[in-house]
C-alpha positions in Angstrom: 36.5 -4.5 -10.3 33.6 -6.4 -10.1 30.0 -5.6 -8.6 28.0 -8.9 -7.8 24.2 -8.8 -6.3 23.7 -11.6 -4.2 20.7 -12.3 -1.6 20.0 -11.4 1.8 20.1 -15.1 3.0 23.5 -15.9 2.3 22.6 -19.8 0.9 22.1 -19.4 -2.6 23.8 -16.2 -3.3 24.2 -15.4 -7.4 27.8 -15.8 -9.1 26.2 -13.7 -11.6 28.6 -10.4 -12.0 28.6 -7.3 -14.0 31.9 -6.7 -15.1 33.1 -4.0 -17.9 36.3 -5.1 -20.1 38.9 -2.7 -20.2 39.7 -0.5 -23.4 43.4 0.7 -24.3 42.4 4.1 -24.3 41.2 4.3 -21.4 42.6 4.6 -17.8 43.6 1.1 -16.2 44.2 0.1 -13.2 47.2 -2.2 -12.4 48.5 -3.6 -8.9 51.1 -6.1 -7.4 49.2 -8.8 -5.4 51.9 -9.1 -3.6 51.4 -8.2 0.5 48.7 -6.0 -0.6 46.4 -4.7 2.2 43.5 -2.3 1.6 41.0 0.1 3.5 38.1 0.9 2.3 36.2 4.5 3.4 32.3 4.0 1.9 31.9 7.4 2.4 28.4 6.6 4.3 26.7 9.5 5.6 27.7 11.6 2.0 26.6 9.0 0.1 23.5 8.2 1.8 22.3 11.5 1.5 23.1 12.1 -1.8 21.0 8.8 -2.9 18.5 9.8 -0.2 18.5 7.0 1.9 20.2 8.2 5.0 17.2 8.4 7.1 17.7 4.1 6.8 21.3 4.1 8.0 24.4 5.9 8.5 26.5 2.6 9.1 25.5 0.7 5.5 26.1 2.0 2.1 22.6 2.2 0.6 22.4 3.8 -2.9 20.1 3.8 -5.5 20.3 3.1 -9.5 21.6 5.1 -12.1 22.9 7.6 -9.5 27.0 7.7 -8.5 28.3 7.0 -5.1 31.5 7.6 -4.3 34.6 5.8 -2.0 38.0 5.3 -1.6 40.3 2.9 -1.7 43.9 3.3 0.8 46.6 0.6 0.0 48.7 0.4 3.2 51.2 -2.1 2.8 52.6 -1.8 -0.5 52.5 1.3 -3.4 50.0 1.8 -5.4 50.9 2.9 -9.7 48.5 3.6 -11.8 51.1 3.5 -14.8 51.8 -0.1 -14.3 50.8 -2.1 -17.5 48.2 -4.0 -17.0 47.7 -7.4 -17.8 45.4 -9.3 -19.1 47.4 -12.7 -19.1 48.7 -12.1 -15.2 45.5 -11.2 -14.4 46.0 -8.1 -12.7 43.6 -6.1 -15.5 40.2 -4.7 -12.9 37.7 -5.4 -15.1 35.3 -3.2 -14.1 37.2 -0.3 -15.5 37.4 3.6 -14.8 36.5 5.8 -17.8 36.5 9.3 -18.5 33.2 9.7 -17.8 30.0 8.2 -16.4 27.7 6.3 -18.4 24.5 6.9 -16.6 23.2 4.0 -18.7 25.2 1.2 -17.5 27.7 0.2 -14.7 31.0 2.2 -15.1 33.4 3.8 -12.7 35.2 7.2 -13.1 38.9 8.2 -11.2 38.4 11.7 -8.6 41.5 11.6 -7.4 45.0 9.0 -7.1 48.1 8.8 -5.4 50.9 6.1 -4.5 48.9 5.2 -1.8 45.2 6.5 -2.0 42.3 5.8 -5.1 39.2 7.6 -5.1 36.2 6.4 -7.6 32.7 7.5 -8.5 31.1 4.6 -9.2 27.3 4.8 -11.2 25.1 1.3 -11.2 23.1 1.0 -14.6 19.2 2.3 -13.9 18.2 -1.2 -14.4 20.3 -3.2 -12.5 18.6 -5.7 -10.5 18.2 -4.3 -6.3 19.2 -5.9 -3.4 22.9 -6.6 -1.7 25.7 -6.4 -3.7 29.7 -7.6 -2.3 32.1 -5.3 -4.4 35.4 -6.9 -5.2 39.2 -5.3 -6.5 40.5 -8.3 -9.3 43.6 -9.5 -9.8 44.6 -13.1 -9.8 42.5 -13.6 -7.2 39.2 -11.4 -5.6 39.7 -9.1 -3.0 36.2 -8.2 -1.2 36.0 -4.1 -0.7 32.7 -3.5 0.3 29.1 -4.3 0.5 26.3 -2.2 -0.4 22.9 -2.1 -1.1 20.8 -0.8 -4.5 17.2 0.3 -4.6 14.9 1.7 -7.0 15.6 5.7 -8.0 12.3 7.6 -8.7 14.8 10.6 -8.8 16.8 9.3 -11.9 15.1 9.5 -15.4 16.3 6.6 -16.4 14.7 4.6 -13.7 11.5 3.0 -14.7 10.3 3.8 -11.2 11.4 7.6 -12.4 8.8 10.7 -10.6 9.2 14.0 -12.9 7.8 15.8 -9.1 10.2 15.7 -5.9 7.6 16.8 -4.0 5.7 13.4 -5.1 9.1 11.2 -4.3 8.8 13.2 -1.0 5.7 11.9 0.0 5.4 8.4 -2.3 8.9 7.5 -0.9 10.3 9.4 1.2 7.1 9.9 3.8 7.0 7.2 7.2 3.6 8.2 7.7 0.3 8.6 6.0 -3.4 8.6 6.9 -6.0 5.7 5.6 -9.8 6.3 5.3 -12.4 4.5 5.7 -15.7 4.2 6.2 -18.9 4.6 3.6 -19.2 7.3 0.6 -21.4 9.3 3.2 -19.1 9.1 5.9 -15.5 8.9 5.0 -13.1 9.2 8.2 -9.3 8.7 8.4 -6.9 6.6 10.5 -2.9 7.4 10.9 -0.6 4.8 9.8 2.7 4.6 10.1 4.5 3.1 7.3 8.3 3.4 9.0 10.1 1.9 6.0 13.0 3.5 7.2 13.3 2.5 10.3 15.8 -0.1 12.0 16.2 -3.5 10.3 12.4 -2.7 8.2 15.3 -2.9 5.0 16.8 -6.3 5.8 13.1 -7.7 6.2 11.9 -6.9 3.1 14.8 -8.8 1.2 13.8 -11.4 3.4 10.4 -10.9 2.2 11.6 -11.8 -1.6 13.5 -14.6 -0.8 10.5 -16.4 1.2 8.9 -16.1 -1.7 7.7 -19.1 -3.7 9.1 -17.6 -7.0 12.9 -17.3 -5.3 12.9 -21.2 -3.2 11.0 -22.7 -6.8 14.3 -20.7 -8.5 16.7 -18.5 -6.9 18.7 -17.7 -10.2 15.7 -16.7 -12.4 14.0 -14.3 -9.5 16.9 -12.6 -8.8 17.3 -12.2 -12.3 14.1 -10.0 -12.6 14.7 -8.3 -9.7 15.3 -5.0 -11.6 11.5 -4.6 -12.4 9.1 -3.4 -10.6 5.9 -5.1 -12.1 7.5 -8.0 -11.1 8.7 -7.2 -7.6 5.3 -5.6 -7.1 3.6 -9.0 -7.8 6.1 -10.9 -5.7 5.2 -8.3 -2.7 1.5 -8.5 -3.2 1.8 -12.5 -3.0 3.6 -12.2 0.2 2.1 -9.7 1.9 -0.8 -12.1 2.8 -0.2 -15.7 3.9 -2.7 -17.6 2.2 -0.2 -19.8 -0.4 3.6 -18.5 1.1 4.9 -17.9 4.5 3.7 -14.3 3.9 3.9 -11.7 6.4 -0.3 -11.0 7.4 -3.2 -13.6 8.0 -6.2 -12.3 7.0 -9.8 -12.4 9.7 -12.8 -11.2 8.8 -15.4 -13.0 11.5 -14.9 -11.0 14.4 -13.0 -13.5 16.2 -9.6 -12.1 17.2 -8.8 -13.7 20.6 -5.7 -15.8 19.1 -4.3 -12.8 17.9 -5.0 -8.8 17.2 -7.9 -7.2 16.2 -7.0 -5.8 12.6 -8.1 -2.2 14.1 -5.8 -2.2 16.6 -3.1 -1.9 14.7 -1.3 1.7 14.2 1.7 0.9 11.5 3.7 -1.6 9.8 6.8 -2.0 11.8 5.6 -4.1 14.6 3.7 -6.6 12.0 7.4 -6.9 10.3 9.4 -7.1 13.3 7.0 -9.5 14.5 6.9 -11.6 11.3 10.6 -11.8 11.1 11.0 -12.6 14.7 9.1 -15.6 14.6 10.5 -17.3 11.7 7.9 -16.3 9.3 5.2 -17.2 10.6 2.1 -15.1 9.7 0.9 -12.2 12.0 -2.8 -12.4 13.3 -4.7 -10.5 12.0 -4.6 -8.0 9.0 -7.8 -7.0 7.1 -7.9 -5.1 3.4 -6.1 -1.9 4.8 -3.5 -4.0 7.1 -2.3 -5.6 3.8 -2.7 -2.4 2.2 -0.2 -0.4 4.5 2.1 -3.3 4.6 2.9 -3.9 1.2 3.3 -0.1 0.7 6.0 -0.2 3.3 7.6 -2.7 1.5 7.1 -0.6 -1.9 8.5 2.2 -0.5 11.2 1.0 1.2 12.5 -0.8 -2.0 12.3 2.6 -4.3 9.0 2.2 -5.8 6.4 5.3 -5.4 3.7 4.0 -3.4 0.4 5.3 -2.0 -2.6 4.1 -0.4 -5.8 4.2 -2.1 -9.6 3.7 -1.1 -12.6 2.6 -3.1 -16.2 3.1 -1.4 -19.3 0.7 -2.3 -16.3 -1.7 -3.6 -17.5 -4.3 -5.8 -16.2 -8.1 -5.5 -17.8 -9.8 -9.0 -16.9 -13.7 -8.4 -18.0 -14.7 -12.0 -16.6 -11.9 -14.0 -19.5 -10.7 -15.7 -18.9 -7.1 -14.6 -21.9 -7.7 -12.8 -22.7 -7.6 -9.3 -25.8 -10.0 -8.8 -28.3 -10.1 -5.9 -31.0 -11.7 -5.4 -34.7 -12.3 -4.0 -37.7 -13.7 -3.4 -41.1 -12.3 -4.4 -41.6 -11.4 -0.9 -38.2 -9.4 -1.3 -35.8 -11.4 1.1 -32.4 -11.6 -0.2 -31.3 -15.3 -1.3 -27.8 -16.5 -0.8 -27.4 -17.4 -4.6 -24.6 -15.3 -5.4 -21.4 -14.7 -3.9 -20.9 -11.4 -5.1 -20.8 -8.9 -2.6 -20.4 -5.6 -2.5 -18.4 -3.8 0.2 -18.7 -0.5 2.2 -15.1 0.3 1.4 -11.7 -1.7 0.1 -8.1 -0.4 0.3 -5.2 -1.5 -1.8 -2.1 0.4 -3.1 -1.1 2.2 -6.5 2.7 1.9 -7.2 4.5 4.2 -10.6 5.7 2.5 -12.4 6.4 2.3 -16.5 4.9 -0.5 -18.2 7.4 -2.0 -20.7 5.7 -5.5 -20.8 2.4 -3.8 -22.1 2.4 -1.4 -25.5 2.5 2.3 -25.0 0.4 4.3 -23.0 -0.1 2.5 -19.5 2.8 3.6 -17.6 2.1 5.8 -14.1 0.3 4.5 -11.2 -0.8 0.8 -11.1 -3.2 -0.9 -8.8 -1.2 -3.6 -6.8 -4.0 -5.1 -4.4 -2.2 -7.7 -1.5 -5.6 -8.4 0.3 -6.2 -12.1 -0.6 -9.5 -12.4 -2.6 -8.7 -14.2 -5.9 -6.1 -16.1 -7.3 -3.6 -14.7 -10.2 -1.3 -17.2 -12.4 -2.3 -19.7 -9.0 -1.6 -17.6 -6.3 -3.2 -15.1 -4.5 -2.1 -11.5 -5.3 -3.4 -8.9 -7.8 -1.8 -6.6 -9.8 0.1 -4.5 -11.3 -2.3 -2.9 -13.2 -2.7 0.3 -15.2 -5.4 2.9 -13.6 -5.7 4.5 -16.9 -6.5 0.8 -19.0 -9.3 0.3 -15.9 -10.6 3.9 -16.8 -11.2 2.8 -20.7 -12.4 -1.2 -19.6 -9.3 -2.5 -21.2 -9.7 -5.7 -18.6 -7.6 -7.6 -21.1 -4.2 -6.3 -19.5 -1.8 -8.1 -17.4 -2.6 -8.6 -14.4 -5.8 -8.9 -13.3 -7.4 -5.6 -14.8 -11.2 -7.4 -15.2 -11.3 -8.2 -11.7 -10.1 -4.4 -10.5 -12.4 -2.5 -13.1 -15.0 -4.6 -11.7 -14.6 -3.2 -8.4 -15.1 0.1 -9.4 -16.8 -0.3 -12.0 -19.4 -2.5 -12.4 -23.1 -2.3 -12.6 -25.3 -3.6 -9.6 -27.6 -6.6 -11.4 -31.3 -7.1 -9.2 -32.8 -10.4 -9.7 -36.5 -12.1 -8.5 -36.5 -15.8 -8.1 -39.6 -17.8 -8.4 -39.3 -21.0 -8.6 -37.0 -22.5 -11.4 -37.3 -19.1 -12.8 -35.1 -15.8 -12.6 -35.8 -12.5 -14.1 -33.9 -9.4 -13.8 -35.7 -7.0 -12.0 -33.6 -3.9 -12.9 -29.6 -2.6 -13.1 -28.1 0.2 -11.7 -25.0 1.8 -13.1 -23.7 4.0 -10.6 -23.9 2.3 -7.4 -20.0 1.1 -7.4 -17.0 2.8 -6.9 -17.6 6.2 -5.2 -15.5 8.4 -4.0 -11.8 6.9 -4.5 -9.4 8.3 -1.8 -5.9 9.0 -1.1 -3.9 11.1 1.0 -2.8 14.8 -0.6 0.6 14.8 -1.5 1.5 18.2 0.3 -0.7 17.7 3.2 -3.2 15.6 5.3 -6.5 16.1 3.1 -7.8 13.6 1.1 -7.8 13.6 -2.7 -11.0 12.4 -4.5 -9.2 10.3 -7.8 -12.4 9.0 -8.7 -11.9 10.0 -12.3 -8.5 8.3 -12.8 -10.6 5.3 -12.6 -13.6 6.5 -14.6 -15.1 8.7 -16.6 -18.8 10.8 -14.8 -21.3 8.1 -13.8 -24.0 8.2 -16.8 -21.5 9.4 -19.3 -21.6 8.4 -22.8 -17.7 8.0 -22.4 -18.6 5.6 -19.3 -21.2 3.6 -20.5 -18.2 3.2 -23.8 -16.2 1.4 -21.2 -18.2 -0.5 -19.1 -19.3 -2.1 -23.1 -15.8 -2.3 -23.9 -15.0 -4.1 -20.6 -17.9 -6.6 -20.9 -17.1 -7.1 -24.7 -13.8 -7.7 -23.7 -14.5 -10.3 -21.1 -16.1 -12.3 -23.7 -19.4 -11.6 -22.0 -22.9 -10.1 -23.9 -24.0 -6.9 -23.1 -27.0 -6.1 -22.3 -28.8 -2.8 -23.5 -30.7 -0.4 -20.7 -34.1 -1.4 -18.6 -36.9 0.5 -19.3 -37.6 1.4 -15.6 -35.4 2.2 -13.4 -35.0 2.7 -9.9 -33.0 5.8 -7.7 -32.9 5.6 -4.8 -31.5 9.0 -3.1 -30.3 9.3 0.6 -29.7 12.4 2.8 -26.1 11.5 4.4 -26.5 10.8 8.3 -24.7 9.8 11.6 -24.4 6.5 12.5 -27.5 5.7 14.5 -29.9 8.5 13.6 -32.8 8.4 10.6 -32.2 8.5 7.0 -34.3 10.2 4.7 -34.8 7.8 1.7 -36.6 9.1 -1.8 -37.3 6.5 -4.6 -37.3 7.9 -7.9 -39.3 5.1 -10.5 -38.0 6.4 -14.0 -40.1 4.9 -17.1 -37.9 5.5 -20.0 -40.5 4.1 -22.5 -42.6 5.6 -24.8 -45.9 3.7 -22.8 -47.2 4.1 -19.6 -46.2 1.4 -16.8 -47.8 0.0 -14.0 -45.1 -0.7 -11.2 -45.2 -2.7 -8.3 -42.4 -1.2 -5.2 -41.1 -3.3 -2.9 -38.7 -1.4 0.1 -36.5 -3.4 2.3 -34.1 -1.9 4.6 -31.4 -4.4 6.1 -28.3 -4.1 7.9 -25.1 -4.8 6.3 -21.4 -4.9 7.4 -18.5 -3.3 5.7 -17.4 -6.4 4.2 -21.1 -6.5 2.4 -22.2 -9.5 5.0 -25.9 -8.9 4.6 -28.4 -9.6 7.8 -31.5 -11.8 7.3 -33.1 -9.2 9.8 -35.3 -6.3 8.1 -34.8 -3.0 9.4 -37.9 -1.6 7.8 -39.9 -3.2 4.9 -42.6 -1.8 3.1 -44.7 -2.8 -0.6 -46.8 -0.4 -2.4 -48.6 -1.3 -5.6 -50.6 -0.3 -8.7 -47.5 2.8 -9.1 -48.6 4.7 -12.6 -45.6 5.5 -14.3 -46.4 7.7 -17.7 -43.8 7.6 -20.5 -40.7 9.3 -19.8 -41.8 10.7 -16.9 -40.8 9.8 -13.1 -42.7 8.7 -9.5 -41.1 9.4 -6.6 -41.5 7.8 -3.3 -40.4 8.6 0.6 -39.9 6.7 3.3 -37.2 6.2 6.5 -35.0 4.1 8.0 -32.5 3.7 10.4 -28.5 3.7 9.6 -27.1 1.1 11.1 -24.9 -0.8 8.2 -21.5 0.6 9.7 -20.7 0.2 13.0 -18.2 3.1 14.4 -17.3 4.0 18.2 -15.6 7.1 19.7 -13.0 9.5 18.1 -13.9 8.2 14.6 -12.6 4.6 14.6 -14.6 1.5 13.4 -14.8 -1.6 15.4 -16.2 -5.2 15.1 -18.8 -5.4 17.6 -22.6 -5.1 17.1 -23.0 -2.3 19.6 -22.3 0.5 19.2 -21.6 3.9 20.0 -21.5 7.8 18.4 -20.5 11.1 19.6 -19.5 14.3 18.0 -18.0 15.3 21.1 -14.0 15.4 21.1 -13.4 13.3 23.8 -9.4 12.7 23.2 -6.5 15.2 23.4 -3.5 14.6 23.0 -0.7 17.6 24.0 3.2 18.1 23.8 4.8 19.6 26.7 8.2 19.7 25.0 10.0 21.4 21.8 11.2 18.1 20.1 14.8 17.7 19.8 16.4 14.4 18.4 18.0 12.2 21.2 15.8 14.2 23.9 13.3 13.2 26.0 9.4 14.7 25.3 6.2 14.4 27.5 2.8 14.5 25.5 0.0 14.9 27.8 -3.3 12.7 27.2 -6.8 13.0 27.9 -9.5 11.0 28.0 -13.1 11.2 28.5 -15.5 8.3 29.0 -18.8 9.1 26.9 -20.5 6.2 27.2 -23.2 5.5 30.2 -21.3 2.8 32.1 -17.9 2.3 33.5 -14.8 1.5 31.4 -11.7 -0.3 32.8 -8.6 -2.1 31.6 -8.1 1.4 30.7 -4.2 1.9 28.7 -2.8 4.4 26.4 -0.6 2.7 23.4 2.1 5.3 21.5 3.7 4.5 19.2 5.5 6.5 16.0 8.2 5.7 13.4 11.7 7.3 14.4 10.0 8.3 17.4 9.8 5.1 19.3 11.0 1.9 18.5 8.2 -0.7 19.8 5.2 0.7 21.5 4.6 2.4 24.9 1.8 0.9 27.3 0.4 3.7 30.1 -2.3 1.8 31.9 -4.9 4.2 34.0 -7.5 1.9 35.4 -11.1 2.1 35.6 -13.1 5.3 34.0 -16.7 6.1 35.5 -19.5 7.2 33.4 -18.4 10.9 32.5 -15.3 10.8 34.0 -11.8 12.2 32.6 -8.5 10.8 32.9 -5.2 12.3 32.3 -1.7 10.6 31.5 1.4 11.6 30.6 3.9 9.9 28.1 7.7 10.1 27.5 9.7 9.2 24.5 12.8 10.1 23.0 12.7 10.8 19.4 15.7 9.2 17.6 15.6 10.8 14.3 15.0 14.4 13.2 12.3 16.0 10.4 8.7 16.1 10.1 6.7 12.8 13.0 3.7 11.3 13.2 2.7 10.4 17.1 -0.4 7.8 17.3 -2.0 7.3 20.6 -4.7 4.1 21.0 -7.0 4.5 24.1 -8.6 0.9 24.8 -10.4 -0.2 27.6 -13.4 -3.5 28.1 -15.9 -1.3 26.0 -13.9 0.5 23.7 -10.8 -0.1 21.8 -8.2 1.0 19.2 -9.9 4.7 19.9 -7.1 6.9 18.0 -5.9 10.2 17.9 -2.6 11.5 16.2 -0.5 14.7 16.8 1.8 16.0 13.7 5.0 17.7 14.7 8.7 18.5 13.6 11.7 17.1 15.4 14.4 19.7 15.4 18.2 17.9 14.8 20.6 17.0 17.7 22.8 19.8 18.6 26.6 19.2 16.9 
């Protein structure tokens, strides 16, 4: 008996096979080729459960390594005796031969139950075997085909390298269709549902297609199906193809504003239409995906394949172009900002973490690994980033594979202040703790967000922080430099969007003589992306500041908040106006108790808070296992004040705990969400 992987496209298929020689003590199976006809029951739903995987499919075997599966094996047309002698020389010796037990550690095969006419077998795949399709044949002197199935990752088995100790964890890193992404600024952190749905219809087959569009598979099908059975590398591979910019990969990225030949990146609500869509038109890239589009994608993928997967964001997220660990800016005398460097700094950046072991690095960097598909800079030539260790970023090891300088800059680096006169440049002053704030994921056990800030780094000021960021720079062949002796702190009281900021600058002198500073104050807008305007929002100098030794001045002044741009019901958008409310303004209602297979009515309100009239108005749901595209309720124009009611119906197809997302969009406002959390009870037997 054979078991041979082979690739979702059919052309180019493996001949590779895993095959087990039989030993005399053991039990061997014999049988006359002769009018031979066989049935094979895959046993799907049991199986399928068993290896969790049934909320993919009930009609495909889909198991997962280093775990058994059971089928059987009915021989219609001739007996079947299991005390025939088998043969090496006639061939009719299986070679992929039941023992007395299962090896959890390699492929092997154990006998429930025979008779004349009927075999049973358990059948266990190694926990490194490589994933993907595999055609499983009975051997004589010639192949009979049995079956097909597919193999994942298993973060349940312990021999996996993909392996989770928690099952709540696999619950929510694999298992869990939905999930919630935040965004915003460290001040003002709001979340957005996303629905992964790696489980839903044909999302599977995609994502093989997704490996073998890749540049590493068409460049050498035999080698990347080869080291298919790691997950650093099938992480890379998925990062790379994720975004377009070198393969036919799944998103384009847009970051201009300019969306009208394809979707705003805010509009979208989940991962499966961006597939689908991909797939249906023969790979050709989806328009438009920003950081958190490429984010949720690739964790679909991740998921979907057996590979814990979670979404992660990093406020005041640092882009450092040279890789000095510094994040340069500067400016005149007259303090306008000169476009010398193209570092940037951004209000927020989302990418994934995937668990993983590291066996191509020494001990002590397995667990979660940053795997970052937004396109930004290339890796080994192309663009992804990633795998790497969160706990080697924490101590500035950035001389890990892959990419680990460029990550632990983005949470880590120091903010670098430079005046330009002339031919000359001096460096005004560096701050320390202005990067990296307030790292966020979703709780595992429910829908608040976890601050992981100190998986990446030690307390901001630290002895053991200022340790790495030296380590980091020492190992990035770069010369540190020691502290300033002034320094600048500038505290902010958090505000809404639109209102007045209080603003206190702290001048600290940490020499032993007095100083004599000169404070210059420039407020300017800035997007999320860290796209600075030319435009002041309020600019102020003061000199002639005394500054004793070891001692501090401090400073206030205001300004207006106006460097994030949000709109109703707590969702960003790309325009320059803007608009802010703390009133609730969208409800969302079920009329119905779910029930698989039966139709349910959510009610939806809207009300317009903005002082002018809205139309093109349309409600968008959509939901993993809920509804299988999207669902379009269009309600017209909306006056100044006015409310508007609609109801939906669906039929949820599969059972367990949903996620329904509603978008209200109109000419003024769009991709204004809401969600509603719920549990579909099963379909009646």
């Amino acid at each position: 008996m054979t078991a041979q992987p082979g690739s979702s496209s059919g052309p180019g298929r493996t001949d590779q096979s895993l095959e087990t020689e039989s030993n005399p003590t053991q039990l061997l199976l014999s049988l006359q080729a002769k009018a031979l006809s066989l049935q094979v029951d895959l046993h799907y739903e049991k199986n399928n459960q068993i290896h969790n995987s049934l909320e993919m499919s009930n009609r495909q075997l889909i198991v997962r390594r280093g775990q058994p599966f059971q089928i059987t094996i009915r021989f219609e047309k001739s007996r079947f005796d299991p005390r025939t002698t088998p043969s090496a020389k006639l061939g009719t010796r299986i070679t992929f031969s039941p023992s007395r037990t299962i090896d959890r550690k390699s492929w092997s095969a154990v006998v429930v139950s025979v008779t004349q006419t009927e075999l049973s077998l358990s059948i266990s795949p190694s926990p490194n075997s490589i994933i993907g399709r595999y055609t499983l044949f009975l051997q004589d002197s010639r192949r009979y085909q049995l079956a097909e199935f597919v193999l994942l990752f298993n973060p349940w088995c312990s021999d996996d390298c993909v392996h989770l100790e928690d099952d709540d964890l696999c619950e929510e890193y694999v298992m869990n269709e939905n999930g919630l992404i935040y965004y915003g600024d460290q001040y003002w952190i709001r979340d957005m549902p996303w629905n992964f749905g790696q489980f839903d219809e044909g999302i599977l087959d995609i994502c093989f297609k997704l490996l073998d569009n890749s540049l590493k598979y068409k460049r050498n099908p035999l080698k990347d199906q080869s080291q298919r059975n790691d997950p650093v590398y099938i992480s890379r591979v998925v990062s790379s193809m994720v975004n377009s910019n070198d393969e036919n990969g799944v998103v384009q990225g847009r970051w201009d504003g300019n969306y009208s030949s394809g979707v705003s990146p805010t509009r979208w609500n989940g991962s499966i239409k961006i597939l689908r869509q991909w797939i249906q038109s023969g790979f050709r890239p989806v328009r438009y995906g920003q950081c958190w589009v490429f984010a949720a994608v690739a964790c679909t993928v991740l998921r979907c394949l057996g590979i814990p997967s979670r979404v992660i964001t990093n406020f005041s997220s640092a882009h450092d172009t040279d890789e000095n660990m510094g994040i340069d800016a500067y400016f005149d005398e007259n303090g306008t900002k000169l476009p010398s460097s193209t570092d940037s700094i951004w209000n927020f950046h989302v990418w994934v973490e995937s668990w993983m072991l590291r066996n191509d690095l020494r001990s002590g960097f397995d667990g979660w690994q940053v795997v970052d598909p937004t396109p930004q800079e290339t890796s080994e030539g192309i663009f992804c980033c990633g795998p790497s260790p969160v706990i080697g970023i924490k101590n500035g090891q950035v001389d890990l594979n892959y990419d680990s300088k460029f990550i632990y800059a983005e949470v880590n680096a120091d903010k670098v202040f430079w005046m330009v006169k002339g031919e000359t440049k001096t460096k005004l002053r560096s701050k320390s703790d202005g990067i990296g704030k307030k790292i966020s994921t979703k709780n595992p056990r429910d829908d608040t967000r976890d601050d992981i800030t100190h998986l990446y780094k030690y307390p901001e000021g630290s002895n053991e922080e200022r340790r790495s960021f030296r380590t980091a720079v020492r190992r990035a062949t770069h010369k540190f430099e020691d502290e300033d002796e002034l320094e600048l702190t500038i505290n902010t009281v958090p505000a809404s969007n639109g209102s007045n900021v209080k603003v206190m600058l702290v001048i600290s002198n940490k020499s032993n003589r007095k100083r004599v500073c000169r404070l210059l104050f420039a407020a300017l807008k800035k997007s999320y992306s860290g796209i600075t305007s030319k435009v002041f929002v309020k600019k102020f100098i003061k000199d002639n500041i005394p500054v004793e030794p070891r001692k501090e001045e401090r400073t206030k002044n205001r300004a207006r908040r106006k460097n994030l741009i949000f709109i109703v019901n707590d969702v960003f958008n790309g325009k320059r106006k803007s608009y802010f409310t703390k009133k609730n303004v969208f409800h969302l209602q079920l009329l119905d108790n779910p029930i698989q297979n039966k139709p349910v009515s959510v009610e939806m309100r809207f009300e317009n808070p903005l002082p002018e009239t809205l139309t093109d108005c349309v409600f968008t749901l959509e939901g993993g296992g809920l509804i299988d595209d999207e669902i379009q309720i269009r309600v017209g124009v909306l006056k100044q004040g006015e409310s508007t009611k609609a109801v939906g119906k669906f039929t949820p197809r599969k059972a367990g705990k949903r996620k329904l997302i509603v978008s209200f969009d109109s000419n003024k406002l769009k991709d204004v969400k809401k969600s509603i959390d719920f549990k579909v009870s099963p379909a009646a037997n």
